[in-house]
C-alpha positions as CSV (number, residue, x, y, z in Angstrom):
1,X,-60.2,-50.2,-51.8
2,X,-60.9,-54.2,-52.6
3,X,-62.5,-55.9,-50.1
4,X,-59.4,-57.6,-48.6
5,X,-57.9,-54.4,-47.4
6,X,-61.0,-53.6,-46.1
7,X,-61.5,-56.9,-43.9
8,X,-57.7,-56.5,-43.0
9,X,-58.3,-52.8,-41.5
10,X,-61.3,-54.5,-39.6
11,X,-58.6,-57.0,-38.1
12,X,-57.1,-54.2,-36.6
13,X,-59.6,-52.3,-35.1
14,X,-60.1,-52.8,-31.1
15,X,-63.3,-51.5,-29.8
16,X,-61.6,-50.9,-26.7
17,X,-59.3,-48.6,-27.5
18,X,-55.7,-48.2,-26.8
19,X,-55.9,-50.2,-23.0
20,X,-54.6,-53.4,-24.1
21,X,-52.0,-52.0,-26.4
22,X,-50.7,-50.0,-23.2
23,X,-51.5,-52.6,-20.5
24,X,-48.5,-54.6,-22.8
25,X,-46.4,-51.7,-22.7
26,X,-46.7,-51.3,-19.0
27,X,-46.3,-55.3,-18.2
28,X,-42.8,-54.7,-20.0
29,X,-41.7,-51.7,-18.1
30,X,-43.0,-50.9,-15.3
31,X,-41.8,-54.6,-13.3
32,X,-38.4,-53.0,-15.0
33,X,-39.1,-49.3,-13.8
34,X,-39.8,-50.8,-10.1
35,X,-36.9,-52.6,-10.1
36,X,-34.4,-50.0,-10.7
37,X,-35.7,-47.5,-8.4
38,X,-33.9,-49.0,-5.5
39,X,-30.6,-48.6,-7.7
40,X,-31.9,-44.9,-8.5
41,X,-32.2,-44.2,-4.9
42,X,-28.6,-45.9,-3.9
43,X,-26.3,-45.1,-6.9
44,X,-25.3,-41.4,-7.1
45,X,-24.4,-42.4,-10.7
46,X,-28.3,-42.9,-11.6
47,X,-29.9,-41.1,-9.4
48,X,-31.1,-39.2,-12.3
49,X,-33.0,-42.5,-13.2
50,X,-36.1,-41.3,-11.7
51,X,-36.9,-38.8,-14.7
52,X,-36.1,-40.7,-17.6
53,X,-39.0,-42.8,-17.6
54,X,-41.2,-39.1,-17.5
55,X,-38.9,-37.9,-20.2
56,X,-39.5,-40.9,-22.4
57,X,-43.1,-40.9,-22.5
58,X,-42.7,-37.0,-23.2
59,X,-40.3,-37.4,-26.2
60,X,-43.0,-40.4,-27.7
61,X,-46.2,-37.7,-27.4
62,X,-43.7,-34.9,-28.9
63,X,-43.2,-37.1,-31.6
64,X,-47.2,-37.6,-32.4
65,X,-47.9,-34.2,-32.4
66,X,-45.2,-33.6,-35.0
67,X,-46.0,-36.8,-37.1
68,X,-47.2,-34.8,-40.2
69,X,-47.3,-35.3,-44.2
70,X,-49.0,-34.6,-47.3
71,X,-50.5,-38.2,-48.2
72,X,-52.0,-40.5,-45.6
73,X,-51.5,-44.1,-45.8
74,X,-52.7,-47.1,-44.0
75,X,-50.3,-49.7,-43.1
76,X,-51.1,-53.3,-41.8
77,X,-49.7,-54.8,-38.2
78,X,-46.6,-56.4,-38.8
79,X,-46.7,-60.2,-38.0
80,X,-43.1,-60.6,-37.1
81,X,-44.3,-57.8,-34.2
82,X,-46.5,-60.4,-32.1
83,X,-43.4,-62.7,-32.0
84,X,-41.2,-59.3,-30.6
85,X,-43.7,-58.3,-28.1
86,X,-44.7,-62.1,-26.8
87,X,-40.7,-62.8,-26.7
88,X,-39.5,-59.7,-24.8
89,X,-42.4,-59.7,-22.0
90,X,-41.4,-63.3,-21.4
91,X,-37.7,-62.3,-21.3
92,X,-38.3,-59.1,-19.1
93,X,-40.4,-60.9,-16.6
94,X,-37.9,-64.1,-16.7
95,X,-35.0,-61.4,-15.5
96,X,-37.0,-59.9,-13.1
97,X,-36.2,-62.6,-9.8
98,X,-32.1,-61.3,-10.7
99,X,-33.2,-57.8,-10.5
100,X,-35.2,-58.8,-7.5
101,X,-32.1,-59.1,-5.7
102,X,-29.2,-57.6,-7.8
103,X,-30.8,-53.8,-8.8
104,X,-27.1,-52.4,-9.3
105,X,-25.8,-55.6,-11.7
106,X,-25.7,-54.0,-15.2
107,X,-25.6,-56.9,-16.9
108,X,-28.6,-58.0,-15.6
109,X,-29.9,-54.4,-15.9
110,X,-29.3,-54.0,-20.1
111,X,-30.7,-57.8,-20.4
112,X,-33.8,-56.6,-19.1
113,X,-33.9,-53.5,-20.9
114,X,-33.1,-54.9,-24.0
115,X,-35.5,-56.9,-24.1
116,X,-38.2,-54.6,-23.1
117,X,-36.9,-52.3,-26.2
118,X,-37.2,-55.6,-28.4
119,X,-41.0,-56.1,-27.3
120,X,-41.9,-52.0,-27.2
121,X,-40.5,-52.3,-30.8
122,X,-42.9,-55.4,-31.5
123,X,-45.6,-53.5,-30.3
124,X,-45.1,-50.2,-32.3
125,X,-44.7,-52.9,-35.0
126,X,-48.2,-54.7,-34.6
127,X,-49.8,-51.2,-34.5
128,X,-48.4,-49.5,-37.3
129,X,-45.7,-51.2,-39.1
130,X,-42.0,-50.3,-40.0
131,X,-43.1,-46.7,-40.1
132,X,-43.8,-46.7,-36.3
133,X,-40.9,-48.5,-35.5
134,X,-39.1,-45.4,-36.9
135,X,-41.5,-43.2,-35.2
136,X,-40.8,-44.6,-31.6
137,X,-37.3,-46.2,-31.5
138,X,-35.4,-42.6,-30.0
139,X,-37.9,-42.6,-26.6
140,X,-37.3,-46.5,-26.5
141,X,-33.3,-46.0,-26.3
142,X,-33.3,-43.2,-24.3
143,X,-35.1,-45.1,-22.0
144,X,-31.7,-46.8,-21.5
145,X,-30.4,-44.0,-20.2
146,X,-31.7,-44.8,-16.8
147,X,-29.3,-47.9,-17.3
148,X,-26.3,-48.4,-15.4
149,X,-23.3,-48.0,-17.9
150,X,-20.7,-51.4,-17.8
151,X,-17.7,-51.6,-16.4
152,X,-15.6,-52.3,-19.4
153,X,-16.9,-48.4,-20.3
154,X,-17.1,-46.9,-17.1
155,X,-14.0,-48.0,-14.6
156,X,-11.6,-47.1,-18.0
157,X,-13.1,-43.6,-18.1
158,X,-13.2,-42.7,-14.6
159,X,-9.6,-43.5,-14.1
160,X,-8.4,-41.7,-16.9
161,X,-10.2,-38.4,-16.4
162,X,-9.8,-38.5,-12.1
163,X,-6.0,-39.2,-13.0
164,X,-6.0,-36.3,-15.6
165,X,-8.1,-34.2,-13.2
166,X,-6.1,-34.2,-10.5
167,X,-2.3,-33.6,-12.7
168,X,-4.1,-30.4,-13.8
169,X,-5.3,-29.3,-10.2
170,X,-1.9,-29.9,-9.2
171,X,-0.6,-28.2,-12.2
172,X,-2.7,-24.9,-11.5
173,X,-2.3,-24.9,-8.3
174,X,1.2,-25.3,-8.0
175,X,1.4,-21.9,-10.4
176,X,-0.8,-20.2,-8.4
177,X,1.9,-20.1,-5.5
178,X,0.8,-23.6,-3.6
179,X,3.5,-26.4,-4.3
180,X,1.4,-29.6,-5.0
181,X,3.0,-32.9,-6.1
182,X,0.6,-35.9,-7.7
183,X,1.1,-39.5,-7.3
184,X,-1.6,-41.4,-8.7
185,X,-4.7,-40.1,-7.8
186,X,-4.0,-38.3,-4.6
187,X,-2.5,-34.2,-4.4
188,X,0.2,-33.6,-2.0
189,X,-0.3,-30.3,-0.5
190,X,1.3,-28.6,2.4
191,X,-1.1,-29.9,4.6
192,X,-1.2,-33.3,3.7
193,X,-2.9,-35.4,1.0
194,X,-6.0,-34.8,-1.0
195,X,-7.4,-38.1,-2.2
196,X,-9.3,-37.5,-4.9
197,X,-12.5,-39.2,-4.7
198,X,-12.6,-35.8,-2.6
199,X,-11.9,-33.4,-5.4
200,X,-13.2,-35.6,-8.6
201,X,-16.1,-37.5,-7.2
202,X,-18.4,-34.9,-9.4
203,X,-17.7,-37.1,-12.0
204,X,-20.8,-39.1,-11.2
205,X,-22.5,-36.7,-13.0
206,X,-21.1,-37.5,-16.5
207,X,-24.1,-39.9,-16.6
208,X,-26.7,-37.4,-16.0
209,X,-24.9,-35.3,-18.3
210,X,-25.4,-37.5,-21.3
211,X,-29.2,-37.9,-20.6
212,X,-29.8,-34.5,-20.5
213,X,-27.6,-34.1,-23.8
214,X,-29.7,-36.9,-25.8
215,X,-33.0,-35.4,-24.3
216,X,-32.5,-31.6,-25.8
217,X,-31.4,-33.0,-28.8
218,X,-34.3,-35.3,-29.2
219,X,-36.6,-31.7,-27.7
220,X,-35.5,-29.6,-30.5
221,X,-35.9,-32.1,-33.3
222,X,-32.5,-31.9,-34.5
223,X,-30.4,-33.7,-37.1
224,X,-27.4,-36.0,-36.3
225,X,-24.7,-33.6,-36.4
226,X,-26.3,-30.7,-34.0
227,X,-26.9,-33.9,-31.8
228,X,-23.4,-34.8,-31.9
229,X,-22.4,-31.6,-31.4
230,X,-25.0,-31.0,-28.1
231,X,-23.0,-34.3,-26.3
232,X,-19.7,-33.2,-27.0
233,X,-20.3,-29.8,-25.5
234,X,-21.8,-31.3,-22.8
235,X,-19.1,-33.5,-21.8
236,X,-16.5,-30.9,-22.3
237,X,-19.0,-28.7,-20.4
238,X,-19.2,-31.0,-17.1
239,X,-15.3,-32.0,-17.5
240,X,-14.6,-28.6,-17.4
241,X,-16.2,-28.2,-14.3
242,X,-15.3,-30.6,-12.6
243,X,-11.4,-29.3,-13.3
244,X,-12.4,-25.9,-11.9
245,X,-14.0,-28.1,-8.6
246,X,-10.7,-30.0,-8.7
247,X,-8.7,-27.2,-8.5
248,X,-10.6,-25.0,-6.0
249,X,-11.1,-27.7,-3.3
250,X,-7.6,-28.2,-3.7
251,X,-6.7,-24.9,-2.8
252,X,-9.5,-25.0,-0.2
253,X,-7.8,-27.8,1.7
254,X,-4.1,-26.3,1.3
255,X,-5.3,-23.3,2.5
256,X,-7.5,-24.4,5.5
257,X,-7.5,-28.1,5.8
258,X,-9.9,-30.9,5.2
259,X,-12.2,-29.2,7.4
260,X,-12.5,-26.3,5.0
261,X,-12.2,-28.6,1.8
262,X,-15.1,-30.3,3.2
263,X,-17.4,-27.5,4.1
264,X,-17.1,-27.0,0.3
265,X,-17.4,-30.2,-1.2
266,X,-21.6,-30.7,-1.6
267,X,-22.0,-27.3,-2.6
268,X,-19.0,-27.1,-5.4
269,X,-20.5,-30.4,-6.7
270,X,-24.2,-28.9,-6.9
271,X,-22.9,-26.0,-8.9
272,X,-20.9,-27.9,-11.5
273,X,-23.9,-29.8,-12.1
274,X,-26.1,-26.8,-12.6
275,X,-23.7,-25.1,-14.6
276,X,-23.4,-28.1,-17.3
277,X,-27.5,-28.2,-17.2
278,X,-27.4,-24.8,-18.1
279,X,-24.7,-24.8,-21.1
280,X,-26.5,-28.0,-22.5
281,X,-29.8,-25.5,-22.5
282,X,-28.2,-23.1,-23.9
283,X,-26.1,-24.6,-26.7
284,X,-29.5,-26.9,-27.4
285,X,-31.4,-23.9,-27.9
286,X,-28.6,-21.9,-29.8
287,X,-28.3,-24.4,-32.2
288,X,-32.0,-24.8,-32.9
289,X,-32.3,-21.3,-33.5
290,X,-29.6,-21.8,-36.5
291,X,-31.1,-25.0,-37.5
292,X,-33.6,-25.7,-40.0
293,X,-36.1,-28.1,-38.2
294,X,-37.0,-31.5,-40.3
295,X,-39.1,-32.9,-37.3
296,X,-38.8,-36.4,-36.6
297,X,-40.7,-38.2,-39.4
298,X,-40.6,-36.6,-43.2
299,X,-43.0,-37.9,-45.7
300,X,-46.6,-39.3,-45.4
301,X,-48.2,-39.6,-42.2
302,X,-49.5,-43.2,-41.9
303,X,-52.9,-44.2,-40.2
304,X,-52.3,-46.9,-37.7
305,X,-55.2,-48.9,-35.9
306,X,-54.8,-50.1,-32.3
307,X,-54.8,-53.8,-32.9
308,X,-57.2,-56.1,-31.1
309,X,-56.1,-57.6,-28.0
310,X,-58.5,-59.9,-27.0
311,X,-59.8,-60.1,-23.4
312,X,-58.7,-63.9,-22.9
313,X,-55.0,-62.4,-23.6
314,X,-55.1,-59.5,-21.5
315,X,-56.3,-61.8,-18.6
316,X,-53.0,-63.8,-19.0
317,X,-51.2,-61.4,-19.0
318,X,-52.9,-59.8,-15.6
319,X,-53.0,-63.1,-14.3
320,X,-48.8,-64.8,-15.1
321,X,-47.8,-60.8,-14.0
322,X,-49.6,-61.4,-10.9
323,X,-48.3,-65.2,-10.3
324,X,-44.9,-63.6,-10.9
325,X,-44.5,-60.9,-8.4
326,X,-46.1,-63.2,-5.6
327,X,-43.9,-65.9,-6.4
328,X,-40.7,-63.4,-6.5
329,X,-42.0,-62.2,-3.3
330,X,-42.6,-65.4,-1.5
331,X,-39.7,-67.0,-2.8
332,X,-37.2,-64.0,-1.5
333,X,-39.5,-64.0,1.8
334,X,-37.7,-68.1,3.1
335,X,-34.6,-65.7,4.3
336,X,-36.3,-64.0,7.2
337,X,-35.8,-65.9,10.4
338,X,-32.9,-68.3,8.7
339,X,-30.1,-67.0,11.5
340,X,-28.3,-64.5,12.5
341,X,-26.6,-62.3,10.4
342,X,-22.4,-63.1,11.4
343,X,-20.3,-59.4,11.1
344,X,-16.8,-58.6,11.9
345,X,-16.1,-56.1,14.6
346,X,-12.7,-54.7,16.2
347,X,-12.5,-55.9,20.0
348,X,-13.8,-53.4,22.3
349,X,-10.4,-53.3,24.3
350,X,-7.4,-53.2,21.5
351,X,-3.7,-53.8,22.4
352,X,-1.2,-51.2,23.4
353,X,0.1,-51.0,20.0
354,X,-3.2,-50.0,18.0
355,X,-5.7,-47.2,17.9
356,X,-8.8,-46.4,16.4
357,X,-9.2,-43.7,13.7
358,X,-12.1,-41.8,12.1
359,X,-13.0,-43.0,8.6
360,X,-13.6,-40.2,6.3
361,X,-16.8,-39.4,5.2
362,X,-15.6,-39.5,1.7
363,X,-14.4,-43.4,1.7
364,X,-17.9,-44.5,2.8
365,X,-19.1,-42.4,0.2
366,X,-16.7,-43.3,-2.5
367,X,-17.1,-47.4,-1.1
368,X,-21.4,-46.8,-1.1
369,X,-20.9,-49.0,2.4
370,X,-22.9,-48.5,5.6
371,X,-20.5,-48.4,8.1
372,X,-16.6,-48.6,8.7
373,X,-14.3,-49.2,11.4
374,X,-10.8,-48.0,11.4
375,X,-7.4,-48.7,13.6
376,X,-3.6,-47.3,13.1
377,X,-0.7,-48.9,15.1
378,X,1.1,-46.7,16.9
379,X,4.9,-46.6,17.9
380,X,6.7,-46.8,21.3
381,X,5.9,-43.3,21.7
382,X,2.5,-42.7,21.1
383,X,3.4,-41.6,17.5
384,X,0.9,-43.1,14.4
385,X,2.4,-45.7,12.8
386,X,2.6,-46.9,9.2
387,X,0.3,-50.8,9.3
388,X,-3.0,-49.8,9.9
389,X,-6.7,-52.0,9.7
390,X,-9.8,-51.3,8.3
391,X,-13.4,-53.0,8.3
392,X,-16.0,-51.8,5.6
393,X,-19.7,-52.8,6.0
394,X,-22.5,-53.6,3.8
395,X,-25.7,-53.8,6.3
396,X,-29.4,-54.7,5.0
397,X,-28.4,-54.1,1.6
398,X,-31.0,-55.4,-0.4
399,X,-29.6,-53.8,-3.0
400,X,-26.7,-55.6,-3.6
401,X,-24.6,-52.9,-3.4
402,X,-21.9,-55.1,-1.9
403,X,-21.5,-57.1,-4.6
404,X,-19.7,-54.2,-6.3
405,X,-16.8,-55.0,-3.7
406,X,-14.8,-55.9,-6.6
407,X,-14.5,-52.1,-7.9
408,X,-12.8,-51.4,-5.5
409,X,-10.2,-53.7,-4.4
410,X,-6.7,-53.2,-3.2
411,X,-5.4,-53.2,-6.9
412,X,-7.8,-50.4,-7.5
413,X,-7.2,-48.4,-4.5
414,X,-3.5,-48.7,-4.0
415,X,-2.8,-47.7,-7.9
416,X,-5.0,-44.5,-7.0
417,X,-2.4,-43.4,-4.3
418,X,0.5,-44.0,-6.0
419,X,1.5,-47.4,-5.0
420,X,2.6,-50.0,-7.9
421,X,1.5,-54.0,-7.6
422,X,4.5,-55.8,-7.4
423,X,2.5,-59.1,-7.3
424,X,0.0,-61.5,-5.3
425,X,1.1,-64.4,-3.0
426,X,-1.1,-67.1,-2.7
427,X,-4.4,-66.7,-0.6
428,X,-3.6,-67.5,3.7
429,X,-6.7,-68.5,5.5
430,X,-6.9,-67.0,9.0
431,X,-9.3,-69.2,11.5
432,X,-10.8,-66.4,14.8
433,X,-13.8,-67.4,16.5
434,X,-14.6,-71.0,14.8
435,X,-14.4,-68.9,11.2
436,X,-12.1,-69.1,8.3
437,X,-11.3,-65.6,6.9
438,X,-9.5,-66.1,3.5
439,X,-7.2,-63.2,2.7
440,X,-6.0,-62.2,-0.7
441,X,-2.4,-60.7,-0.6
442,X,-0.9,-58.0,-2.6
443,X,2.8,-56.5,-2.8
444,X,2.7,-52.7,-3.6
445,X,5.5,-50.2,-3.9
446,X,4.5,-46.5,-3.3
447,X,7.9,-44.0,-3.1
448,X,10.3,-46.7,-2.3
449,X,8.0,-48.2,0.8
450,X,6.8,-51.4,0.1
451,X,2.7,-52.3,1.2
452,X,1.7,-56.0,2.0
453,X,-1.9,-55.8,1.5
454,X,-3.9,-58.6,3.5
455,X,-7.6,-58.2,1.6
456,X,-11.1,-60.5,3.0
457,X,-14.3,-60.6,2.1
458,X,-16.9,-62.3,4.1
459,X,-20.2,-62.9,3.0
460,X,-22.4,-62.0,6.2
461,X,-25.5,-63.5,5.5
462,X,-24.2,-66.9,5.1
463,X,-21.5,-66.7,7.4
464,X,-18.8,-67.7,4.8
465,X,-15.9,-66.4,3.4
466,X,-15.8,-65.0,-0.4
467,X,-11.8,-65.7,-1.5
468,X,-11.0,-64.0,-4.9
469,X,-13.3,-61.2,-4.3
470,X,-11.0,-58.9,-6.1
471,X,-10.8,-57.1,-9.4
472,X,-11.3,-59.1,-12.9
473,X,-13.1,-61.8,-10.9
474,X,-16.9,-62.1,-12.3
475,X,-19.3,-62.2,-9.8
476,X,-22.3,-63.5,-12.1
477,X,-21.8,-67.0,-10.5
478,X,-22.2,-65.6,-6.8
479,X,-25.5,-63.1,-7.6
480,X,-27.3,-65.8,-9.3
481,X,-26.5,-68.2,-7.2
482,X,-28.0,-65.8,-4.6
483,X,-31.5,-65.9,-6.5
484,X,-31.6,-69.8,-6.8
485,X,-30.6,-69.9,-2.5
486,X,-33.7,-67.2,-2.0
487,X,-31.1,-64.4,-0.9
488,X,-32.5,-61.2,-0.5
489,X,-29.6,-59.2,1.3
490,X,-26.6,-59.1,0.1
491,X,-24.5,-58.2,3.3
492,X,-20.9,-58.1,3.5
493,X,-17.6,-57.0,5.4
494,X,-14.3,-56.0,3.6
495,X,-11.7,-56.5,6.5
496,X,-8.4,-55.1,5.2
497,X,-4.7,-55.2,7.0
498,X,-1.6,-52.9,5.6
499,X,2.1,-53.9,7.1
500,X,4.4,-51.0,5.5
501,X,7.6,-53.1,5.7
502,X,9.5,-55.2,3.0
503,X,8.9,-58.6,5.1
504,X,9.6,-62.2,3.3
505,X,5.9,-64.0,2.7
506,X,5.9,-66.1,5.7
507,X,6.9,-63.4,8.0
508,X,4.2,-61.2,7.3
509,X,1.9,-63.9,6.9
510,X,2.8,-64.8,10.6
511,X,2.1,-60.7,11.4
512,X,-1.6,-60.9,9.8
513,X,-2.3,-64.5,11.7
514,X,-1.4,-62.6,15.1
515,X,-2.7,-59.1,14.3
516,X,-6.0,-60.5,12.9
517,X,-6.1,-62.6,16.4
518,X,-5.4,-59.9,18.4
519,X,-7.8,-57.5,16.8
520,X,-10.9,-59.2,15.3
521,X,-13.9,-60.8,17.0
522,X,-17.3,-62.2,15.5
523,X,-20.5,-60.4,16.2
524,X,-24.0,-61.2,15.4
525,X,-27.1,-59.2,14.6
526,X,-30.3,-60.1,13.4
527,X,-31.0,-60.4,9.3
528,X,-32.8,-57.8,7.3
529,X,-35.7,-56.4,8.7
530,X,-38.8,-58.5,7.4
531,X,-41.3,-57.0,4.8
């Protein structure tokens, strides 16, 4: 060994040991990791969230332990790796005032991880080279896992496979000896209609269902194609059950009503998930048994040195992660005590004409709101009638789980039913109480009835209305101007009005002006409780 190489492997020696490789490691994820567990906690979707960062770590010390060869060789830190680590701990921690306040934004959510792949990969770089790159990069992308998926992949899929879900309940059921009749996304049974974020909302496991997919792959060491193979079956696994939960709530609610579809409905959801966790096991370890098992890493083992991280860096790094979280603290913090917080509410004493109604559990679920009011007109004889009102609540949400409003929108929801979108008139402001409501409106068709959909969202922190809240409308402009304001709660009200009639523009704009009047009244409440 010439006495370069030897000085060069002195470089890399740290006499303290691994700490300040793994303090970087943890300045990149864990402000990340913290930041995410209020979307873990609020989003069915990533609930399983919480054990991928576990999982990760375990799938890294699997793949030391199987890091084997015939030749040893010693490899020098990569120079480009310093660059990789210093660049994605400044672009983690630059993100971390958007996560702050938008948890559930994906965008801001794979910018964030990204770059904390980039500067994991930097650090596996300055340690060992290309070789421990390869080495780590599977437990660095399944770390991503935890990651909301977008909506250009998500809102395409679930609308698909709810749509195809509930044609085949129907289908089966209609066989079976119960005539059902689909239209959109809802069943039509004898005793009434099955929406189907009642029979398909299981499929908010499909992204639990991937994790565990990738994990038993990446457990049994496989090759590509018996990875391949494990998500496939997966995904066929859960869509399968979720068909079967389709079809027997169905029948549950045909048979006894919603009450008995809904004594069902947690527990049929529980079992579909267990039953795709167990096929995944068992395929995973089928296929091991039948596959010859390369491990992770073939060739020569490579001796890697923890680089020296000197104690001045470290301390900036203690010190700026520090600054950071106070600042993001004490910046969010200017809210508290600003005003009240202005909500919409249905009077107290309604008109002749209108009564209230009890929201299903299912639509706060499906909507991830707090609380919801609910009125139906009624006709001269005491009979429901076909307009009805609705007021959807997004209370203390400091995780900005109303500014997923969009999702759901009148030109999501009425398409799910059945109801075709005829077009959009312009926009008619409504003043009540000293406030402008601004109201987008929508012309739907559903069997030869025609909807005019009156849609508002109000922004109840500032006291302002949000026009063009609606599907395809990005709402990066609004969340980040709520980080520059110092907005920590993102609280809002959907107020929605239906006339079923075929009514000219202005006429039913005149309905909406007088309904809204004769139904809506301002209440205030204090902000988000201080921390």
């Amino acid at each position: 060994m010439t006495s370069s190489r030897v000085t060069r492997l002195r470089e890399n020696e740290n006499p303290t040991g691994p700490f300040g490789v793994v303090g970087w490691v943890v300045a990149l994820w864990g402000p990340l990791w913290w930041r995410l567990q209020e979307a873990w906690s609020v989003d069915p979707e990533l609930m399983h969230g919480w054990a991928v960062p576990v999982l990760a770590v375990y799938l890294w010390s699997q793949r030391r332990r199987f890091w084997s060869g015939t030749e040893s060789v010693s490899v020098r830190a990569s120079r480009w790796g310093r660059f990789a680590m210093v660049t994605g701990l400044l672009g983690v921690w630059l993100l971390l005032p958007v996560l702050e306040v938008n948890p559930l934004w994906p965008t801001a959510q794979w910018a964030a991880g990204l770059f904390a792949v980039g500067g994991s990969i930097g650090v596996l770089a300055w340690s060992g080279g290309g070789r421990l790159v390869r080495l780590g990069l599977f437990p660095l992308v399944f770390a991503l896992t935890a990651l909301a998926w977008p909506s250009i992949v998500r809102e395409p899929l679930v609308t698909a496979l709810t749509r195809w879900h509930a044609e085949i309940a129907a289908e089966i059921v209609s066989l079976a000896g119960m005539p059902a009749v689909v239209s959109g996304n809802v069943i039509e049974v004898k005793s009434g209609l099955i929406g189907v974020e009642e029979a398909c909302s299981g499929l908010r496991s499909l992204q639990a269902v991937w994790m565990f997919a990738l994990f038993f792959g990446e457990l049994h060491l496989l090759g590509l194609g018996a990875r391949v193979r494990i998500v496939f079956v997966a995904l066929a696994a859960a869509m399968f059950g979720n068909v079967v939960r389709t079809i027997f709530l169905t029948w549950q609610i045909g048979k006894g009503g919603a009450v008995a579809g809904m004594a069902w409905h947690d527990q049929a959801g529980t079992a579909v998930l267990l039953f795709t966790f167990v096929v995944i096991f068992a395929y995973a370890f089928w296929i091991a048994r039948r596959t010859p098992d390369a491990g992770p890493v073939v060739g020569a083992a490579t001796t890697w040195h923890w680089p020296h991280v000197s104690m001045g860096w470290i301390a900036i790094v203690i010190v700026g992660w520090a600054t950071l979280e106070i600042g993001v603290a004490r910046w969010f913090e200017r809210e508290h005590g600003a005003g009240a917080t202005e909500r919409w509410a249905f009077r107290e004493t309604l008109p002749l004409t209108w009564e209230s109604a009890v929201v299903a559990p299912a639509v706060i679920e499906t909507l991830l709101c707090t609380s919801a009011e609910e009125l139906h007109s009624t006709t001269a004889g005491g009979r429901r009638g076909a307009s009805l009102a609705g007021i959807f609540r997004w209370e203390n949400d400091a995780a900005a789980v109303g500014t997923l409003i969009n999702a759901h929108d009148p030109s999501v929801c009425m398409p799910a039913i059945g109801g075709t979108l005829e077009g959009m008139s312009p926009p008619v402001m409504v003043r009540i109480a000293g406030r402008d409501l601004v109201f987008d409106v929508y012309r739907f068709r559903t069997r030869e009835q025609v909807q005019i959909v009156f849609n508002a969202v109000w922004d109840a922190t500032r006291g302002e209305s949000l026009p063009g809240a609606r599907r395809g409308h990005s709402m990066s402009a609004e969340r980040l101007s709520r980080v520059w304001r110092g907005q920590r709660y993102a609280d809002r009200d959907r107020i929605v009005f239906v006339l079923q009639a075929d009514r000219t523009a202005a006429a039913a704009e005149d309905w909406l002006r007088s309904t809204a009047a004769a139904l809506l009244t301002v209440r205030e409440t204090n902000p988000g409780p201080s921390t």
